[in-house]
C-alpha positions as CSV (number, residue, x, y, z in Angstrom):
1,X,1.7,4.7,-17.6
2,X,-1.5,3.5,-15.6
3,X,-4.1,6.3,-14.4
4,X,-6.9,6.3,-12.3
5,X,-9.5,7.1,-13.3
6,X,-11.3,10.2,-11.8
7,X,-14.3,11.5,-10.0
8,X,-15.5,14.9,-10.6
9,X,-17.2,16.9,-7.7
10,X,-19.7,20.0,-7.8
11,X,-17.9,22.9,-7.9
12,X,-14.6,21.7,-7.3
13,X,-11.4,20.4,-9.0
14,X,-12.0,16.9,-10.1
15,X,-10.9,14.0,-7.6
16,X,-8.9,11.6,-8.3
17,X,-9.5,7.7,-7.4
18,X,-7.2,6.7,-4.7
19,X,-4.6,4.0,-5.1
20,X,-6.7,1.3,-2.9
21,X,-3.6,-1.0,-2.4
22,X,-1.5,2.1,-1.1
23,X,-3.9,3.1,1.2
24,X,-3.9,0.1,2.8
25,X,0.0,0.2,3.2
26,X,-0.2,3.1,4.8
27,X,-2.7,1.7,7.3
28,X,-0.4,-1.1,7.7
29,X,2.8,0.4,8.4
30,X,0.8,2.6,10.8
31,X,0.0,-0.4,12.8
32,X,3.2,-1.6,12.8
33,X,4.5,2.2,14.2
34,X,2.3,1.4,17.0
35,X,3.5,-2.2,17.2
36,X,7.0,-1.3,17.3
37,X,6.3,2.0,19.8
38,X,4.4,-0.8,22.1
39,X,7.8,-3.4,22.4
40,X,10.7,-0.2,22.2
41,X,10.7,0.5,26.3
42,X,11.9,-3.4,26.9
43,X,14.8,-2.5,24.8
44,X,16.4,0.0,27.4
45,X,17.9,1.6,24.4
46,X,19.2,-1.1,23.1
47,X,18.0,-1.1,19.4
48,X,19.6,-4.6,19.5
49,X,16.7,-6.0,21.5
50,X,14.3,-4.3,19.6
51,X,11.1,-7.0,18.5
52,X,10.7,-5.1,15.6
53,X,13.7,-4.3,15.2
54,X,13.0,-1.8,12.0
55,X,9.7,-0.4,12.5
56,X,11.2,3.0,12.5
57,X,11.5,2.8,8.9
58,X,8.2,2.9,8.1
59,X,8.3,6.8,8.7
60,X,10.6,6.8,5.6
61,X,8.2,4.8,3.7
62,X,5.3,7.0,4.7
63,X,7.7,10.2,3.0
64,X,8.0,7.8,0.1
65,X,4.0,6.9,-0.2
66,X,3.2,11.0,0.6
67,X,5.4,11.8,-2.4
68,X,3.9,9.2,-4.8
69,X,0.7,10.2,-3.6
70,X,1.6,14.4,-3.7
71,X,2.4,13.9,-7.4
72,X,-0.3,11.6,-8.6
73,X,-3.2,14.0,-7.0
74,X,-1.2,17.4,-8.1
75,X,1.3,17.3,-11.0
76,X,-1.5,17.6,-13.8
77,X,-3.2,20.8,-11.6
78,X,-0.5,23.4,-11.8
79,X,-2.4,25.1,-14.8
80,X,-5.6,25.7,-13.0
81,X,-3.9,25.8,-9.8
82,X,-1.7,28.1,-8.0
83,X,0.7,27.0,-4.9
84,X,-1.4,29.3,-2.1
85,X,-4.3,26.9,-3.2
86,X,-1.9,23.9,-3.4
87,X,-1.1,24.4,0.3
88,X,-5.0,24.8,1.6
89,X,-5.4,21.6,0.2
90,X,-2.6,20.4,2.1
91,X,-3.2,22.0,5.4
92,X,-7.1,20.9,5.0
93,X,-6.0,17.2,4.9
94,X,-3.4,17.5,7.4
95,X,-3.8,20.1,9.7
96,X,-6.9,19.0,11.6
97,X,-5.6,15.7,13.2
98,X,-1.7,17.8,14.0
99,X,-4.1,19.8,16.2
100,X,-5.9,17.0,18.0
101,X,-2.4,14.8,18.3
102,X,-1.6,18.0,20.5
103,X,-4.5,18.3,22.1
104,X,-4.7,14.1,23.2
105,X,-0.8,15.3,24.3
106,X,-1.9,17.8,26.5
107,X,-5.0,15.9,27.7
108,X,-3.1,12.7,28.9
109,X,0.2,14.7,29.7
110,X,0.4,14.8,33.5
111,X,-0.8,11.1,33.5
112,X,2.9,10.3,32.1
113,X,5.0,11.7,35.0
114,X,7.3,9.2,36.7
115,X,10.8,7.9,36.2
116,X,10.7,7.9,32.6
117,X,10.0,11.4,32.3
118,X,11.1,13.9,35.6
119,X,10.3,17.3,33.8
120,X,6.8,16.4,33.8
121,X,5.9,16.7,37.8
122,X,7.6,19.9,37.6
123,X,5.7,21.3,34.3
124,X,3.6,24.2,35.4
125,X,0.5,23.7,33.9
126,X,0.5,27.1,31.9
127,X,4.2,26.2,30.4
128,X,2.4,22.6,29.5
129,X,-0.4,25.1,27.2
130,X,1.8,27.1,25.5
131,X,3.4,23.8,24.1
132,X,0.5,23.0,23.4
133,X,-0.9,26.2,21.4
134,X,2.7,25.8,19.5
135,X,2.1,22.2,18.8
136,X,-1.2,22.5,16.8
137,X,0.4,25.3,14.3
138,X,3.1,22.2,14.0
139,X,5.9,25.0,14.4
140,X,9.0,23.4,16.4
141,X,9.6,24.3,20.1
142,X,12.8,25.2,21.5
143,X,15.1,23.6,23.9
144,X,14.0,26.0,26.5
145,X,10.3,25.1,26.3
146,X,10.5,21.3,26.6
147,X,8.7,20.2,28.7
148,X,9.5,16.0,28.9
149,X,13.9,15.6,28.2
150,X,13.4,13.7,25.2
151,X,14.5,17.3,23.1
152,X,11.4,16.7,20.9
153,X,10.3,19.5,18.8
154,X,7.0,18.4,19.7
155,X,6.8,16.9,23.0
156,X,3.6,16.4,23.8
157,X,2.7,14.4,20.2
158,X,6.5,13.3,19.3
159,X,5.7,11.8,15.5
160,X,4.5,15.3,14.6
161,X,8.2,15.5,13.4
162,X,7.6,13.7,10.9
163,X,4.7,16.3,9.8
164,X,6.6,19.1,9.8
165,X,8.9,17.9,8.0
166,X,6.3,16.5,5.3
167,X,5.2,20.2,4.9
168,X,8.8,21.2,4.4
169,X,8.7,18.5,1.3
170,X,5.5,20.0,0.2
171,X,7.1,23.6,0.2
172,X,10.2,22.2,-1.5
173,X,7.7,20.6,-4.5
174,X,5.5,23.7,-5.0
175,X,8.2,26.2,-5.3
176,X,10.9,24.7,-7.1
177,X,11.0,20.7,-7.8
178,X,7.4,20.2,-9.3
179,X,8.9,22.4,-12.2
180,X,11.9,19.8,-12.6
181,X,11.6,17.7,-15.6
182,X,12.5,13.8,-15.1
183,X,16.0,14.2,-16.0
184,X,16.9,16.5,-13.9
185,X,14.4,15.2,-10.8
186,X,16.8,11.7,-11.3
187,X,19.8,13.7,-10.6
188,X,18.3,15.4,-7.8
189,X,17.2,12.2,-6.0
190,X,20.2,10.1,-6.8
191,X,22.0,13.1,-5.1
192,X,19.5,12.3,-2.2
193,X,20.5,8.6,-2.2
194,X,23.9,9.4,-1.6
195,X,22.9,11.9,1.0
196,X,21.1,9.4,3.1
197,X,23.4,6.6,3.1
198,X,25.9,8.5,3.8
199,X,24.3,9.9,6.7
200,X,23.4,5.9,7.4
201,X,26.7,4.4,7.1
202,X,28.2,7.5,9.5
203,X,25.5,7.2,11.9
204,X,26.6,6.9,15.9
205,X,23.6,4.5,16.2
206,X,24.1,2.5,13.0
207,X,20.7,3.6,11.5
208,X,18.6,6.1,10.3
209,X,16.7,6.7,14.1
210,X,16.0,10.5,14.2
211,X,15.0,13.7,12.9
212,X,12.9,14.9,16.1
213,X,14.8,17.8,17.4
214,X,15.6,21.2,15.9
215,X,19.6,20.5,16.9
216,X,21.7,20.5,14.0
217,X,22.5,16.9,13.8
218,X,18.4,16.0,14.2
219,X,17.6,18.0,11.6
220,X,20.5,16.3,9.3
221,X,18.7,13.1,9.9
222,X,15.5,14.3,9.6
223,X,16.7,16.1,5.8
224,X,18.6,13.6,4.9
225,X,15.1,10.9,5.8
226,X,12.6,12.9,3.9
227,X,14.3,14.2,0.4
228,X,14.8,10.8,-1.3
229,X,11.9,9.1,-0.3
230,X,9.7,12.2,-0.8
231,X,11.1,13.1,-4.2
232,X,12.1,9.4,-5.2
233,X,8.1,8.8,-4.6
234,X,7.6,11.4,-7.2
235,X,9.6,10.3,-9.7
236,X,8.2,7.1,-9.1
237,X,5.1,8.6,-10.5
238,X,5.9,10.6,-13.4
239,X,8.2,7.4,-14.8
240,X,5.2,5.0,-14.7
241,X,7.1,2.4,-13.6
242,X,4.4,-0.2,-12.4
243,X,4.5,-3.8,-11.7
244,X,1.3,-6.1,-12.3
245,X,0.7,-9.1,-10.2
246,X,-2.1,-11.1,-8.0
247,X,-2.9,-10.1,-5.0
248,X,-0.9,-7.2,-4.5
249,X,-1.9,-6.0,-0.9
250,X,-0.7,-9.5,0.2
251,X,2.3,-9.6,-1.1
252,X,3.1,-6.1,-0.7
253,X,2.0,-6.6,3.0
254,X,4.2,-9.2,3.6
255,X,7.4,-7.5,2.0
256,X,6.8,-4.7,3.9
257,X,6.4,-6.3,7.3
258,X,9.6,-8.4,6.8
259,X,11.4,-5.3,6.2
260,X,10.5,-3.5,8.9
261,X,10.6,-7.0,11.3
262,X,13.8,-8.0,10.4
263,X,16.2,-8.6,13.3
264,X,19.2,-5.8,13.2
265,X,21.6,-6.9,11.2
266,X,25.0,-7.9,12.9
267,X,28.7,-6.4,12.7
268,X,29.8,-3.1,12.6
269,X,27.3,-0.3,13.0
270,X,27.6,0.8,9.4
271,X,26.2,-2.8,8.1
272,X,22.4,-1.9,9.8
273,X,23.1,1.5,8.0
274,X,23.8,0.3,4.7
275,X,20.2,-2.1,5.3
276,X,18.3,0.7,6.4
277,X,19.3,2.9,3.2
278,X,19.3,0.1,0.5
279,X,15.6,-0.5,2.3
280,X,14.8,2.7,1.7
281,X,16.1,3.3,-1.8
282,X,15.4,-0.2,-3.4
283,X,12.5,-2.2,-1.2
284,X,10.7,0.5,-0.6
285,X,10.0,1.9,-4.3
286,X,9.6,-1.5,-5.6
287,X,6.9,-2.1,-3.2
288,X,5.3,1.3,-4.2
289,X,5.4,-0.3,-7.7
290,X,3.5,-3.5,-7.3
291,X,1.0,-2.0,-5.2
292,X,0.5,1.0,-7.7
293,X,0.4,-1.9,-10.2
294,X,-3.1,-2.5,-8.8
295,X,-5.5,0.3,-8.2
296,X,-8.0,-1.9,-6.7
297,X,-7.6,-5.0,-4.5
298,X,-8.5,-7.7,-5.2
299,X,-11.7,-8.5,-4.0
300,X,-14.6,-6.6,-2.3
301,X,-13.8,-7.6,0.8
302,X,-9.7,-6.8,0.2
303,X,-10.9,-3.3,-1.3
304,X,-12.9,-2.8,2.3
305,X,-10.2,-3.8,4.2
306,X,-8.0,-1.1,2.6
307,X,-10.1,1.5,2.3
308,X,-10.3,0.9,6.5
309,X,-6.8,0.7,6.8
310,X,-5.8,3.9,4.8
311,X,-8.8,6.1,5.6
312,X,-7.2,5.0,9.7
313,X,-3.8,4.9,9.0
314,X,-3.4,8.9,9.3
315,X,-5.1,9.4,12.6
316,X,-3.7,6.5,14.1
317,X,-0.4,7.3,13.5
318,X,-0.7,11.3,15.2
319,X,-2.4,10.2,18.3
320,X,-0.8,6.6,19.4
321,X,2.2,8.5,20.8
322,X,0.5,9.5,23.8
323,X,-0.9,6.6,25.1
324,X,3.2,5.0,24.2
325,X,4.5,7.6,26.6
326,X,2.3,6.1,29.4
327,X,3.3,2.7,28.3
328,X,6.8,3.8,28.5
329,X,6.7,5.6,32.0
330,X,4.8,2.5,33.3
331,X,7.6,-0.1,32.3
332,X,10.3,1.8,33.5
333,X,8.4,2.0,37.0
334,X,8.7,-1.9,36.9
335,X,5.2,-2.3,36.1
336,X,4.9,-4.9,33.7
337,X,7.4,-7.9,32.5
338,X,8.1,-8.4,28.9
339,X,6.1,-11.4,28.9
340,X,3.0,-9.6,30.2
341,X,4.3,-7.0,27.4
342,X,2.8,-9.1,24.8
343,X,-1.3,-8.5,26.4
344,X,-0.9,-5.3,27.4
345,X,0.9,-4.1,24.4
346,X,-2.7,-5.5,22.4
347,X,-4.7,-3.7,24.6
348,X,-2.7,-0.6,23.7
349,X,-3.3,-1.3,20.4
350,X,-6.6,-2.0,20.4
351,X,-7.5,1.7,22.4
352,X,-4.8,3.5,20.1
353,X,-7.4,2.1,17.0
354,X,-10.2,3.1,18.9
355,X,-9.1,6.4,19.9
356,X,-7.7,6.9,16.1
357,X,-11.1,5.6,14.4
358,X,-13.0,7.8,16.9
359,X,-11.1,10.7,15.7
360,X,-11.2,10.1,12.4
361,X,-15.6,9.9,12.6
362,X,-16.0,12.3,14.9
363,X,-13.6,14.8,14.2
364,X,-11.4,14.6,11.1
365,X,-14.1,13.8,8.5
366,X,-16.3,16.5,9.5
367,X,-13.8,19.3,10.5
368,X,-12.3,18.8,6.3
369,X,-15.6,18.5,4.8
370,X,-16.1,21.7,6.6
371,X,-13.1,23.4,6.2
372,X,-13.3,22.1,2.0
373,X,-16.7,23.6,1.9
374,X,-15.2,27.4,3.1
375,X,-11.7,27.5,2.6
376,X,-10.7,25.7,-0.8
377,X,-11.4,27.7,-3.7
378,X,-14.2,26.7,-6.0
379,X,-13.4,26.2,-10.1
């Protein structure tokens, strides 16, 4: 099995190199959230139409990055490390940027009322705070507190879903499946496999789209979405399974962007199903194995690129969504053509980096160097 090697810090638990390749997955599946987020309003719900048509996964490969990534930093620590300290570390890497998604939401909130969204001209401003206090602990809202009609359990930064329910997977590996031994972990997340095509293959939509509302069926999806990935990312780790080539992060980029690109695939529902899972349970690990198969780009220039990319991916990927609800409440007034699409959807982009990177210096950086410095325990 390849290590990293690691990087010991003053007072602290050592630090562990990061996966330089991974982290700049990350950052490029974040871009292509964005990328998909800035095309989905021409679509008029049909996923058909979608331009890329299976961006949405990368959520799932995200679960399946977090859990590679969860394992690799923490499986060797439980000796000198017990699960209250596990989960400062967590909320000190995560928590900071749930808060500002919230507070952009809130910020640009009243700037997305219109046809797409009704509620919003009708929001009373105090109703709009509360949401907004609730958002940054990350706990999900009711049905009677939302505030858009899109049922999100977090409507004012909708991919916080996904957040909550990566802190469920965090709970679930701390208590009980960190303890599992590889044999058993298999069973567990072939069990998974079968749990999430099945949910696939029986979908309405023919897909995995979901997991953003506390409703029972959302939160199948969302369950169903984050335990294999999550857990198949773990085993992924402790097996070792690596594979070596050239010029990983290219090739790993490109794999990953055609599997998220691809157009939907045709006949019955359950045939864009039975993609989406397979995607999930093959492509997706194997990719996670080449670019684990290289800790460092190649290059000095590829090793800046990725460190860029990962140390963005994060931020960009909890504060886009508010800018996309703008985007979305604009096209539905008739405000731009798909073809004009194409440069404002850039622009988007290009503010949703700035915005994110902004974030990230300003904010992020030194709000968990502070919070490492008084709340994680020193050994």
């Amino acid at each position: 099995m390849q290590t990293a090697p690691t990087k010991t810090v003053p007072g602290s638990i050592a630090a562990k190199s990061h996966y330089q390749v991974l982290d700049g997955l990350r950052g490029v599946a974040a871009l292509i959230v964005v990328t998909f987020h800035t095309f989905e309003p021409f679509s008029k719900g049909d996923h058909t139409k979608q331009i890329i048509n299976h961006g949405y996964l990368a959520v799932d490969f995200f679960f399946l990055l977090s859990g590679f990534v969860v394992a690799y930093a923490y499986d060797d620590r439980w000796g000198r490390m017990g699960q209250w300290e596990f989960y400062k570390r967590r909320l000190v890497r995560l928590q900071p940027m749930v808060v500002m998604g919230s507070l952009i939401g809130a910020a640009l909130f009243y700037l997305q009322a219109g046809p797409a969204f009704p509620p919003i001209a009708h929001t009373p401003v105090a109703k709009m705070l509360v949401v907004m206090l609730i958002g940054c602990t990350l706990i999900p809202i009711t049905p009677s507190l939302d505030i858009r009609g899109w049922q999100e359990m977090h409507p004012l930064d909708g991919p916080a879903w996904s957040l909550f329910f990566e802190y469920i997977a965090n709970i679930l590996y701390a208590t009980v499946l960190r303890r599992l031994g590889k044999a058993l972990l298999s069973v567990f997340v072939f069990a998974s496999a079968i749990f999430l095509i099945h949910m696939a293959v029986t979908s309405p939509q023919g897909d995995v789209i979901g997991g953003w509302s506390i409703t029972p069926t959302e939160l199948h999806v969302g369950f169903a979405r984050l335990l294999y990935p999550f857990f198949a990312g773990v085993l992924l780790m402790r097996l070792g399974w690596r594979i070596h080539t050239k010029h990983a992060f290219l090739l790993c980029s490109i794999l990953l962007a055609a599997v998220l690109a691809i157009p939907r695939a045709g006949g019955p529902l359950w045939v864009n199903g039975l993609y989406d899972s397979l995607s999930i349970i093959f492509i997706f690990p194997l990719i996670v194995a080449i670019g684990a198969g290289a800790l460092h780009a190649d290059g000095e220039d590829a090793g800046r690129v990725c460190r860029f990319l990962g140390e963005l991916s994060y931020p960009l990927y909890i504060t886009h969504y508010p800018l996309i609800y703008i985007y979305t409440n604009w096209v539905a007034k008739g405000g731009v053509t798909p073809a004009q699409g194409w440069a404002w959807g850039a622009a988007l982009l290009i503010t949703a980096v700035s915005i994110a990177y902004a974030c990230l210096k300003l904010y992020d950086e030194p709000v968990r160097a502070w919070l490492s410095r008084r709340v994680l325990a020193r050994r």
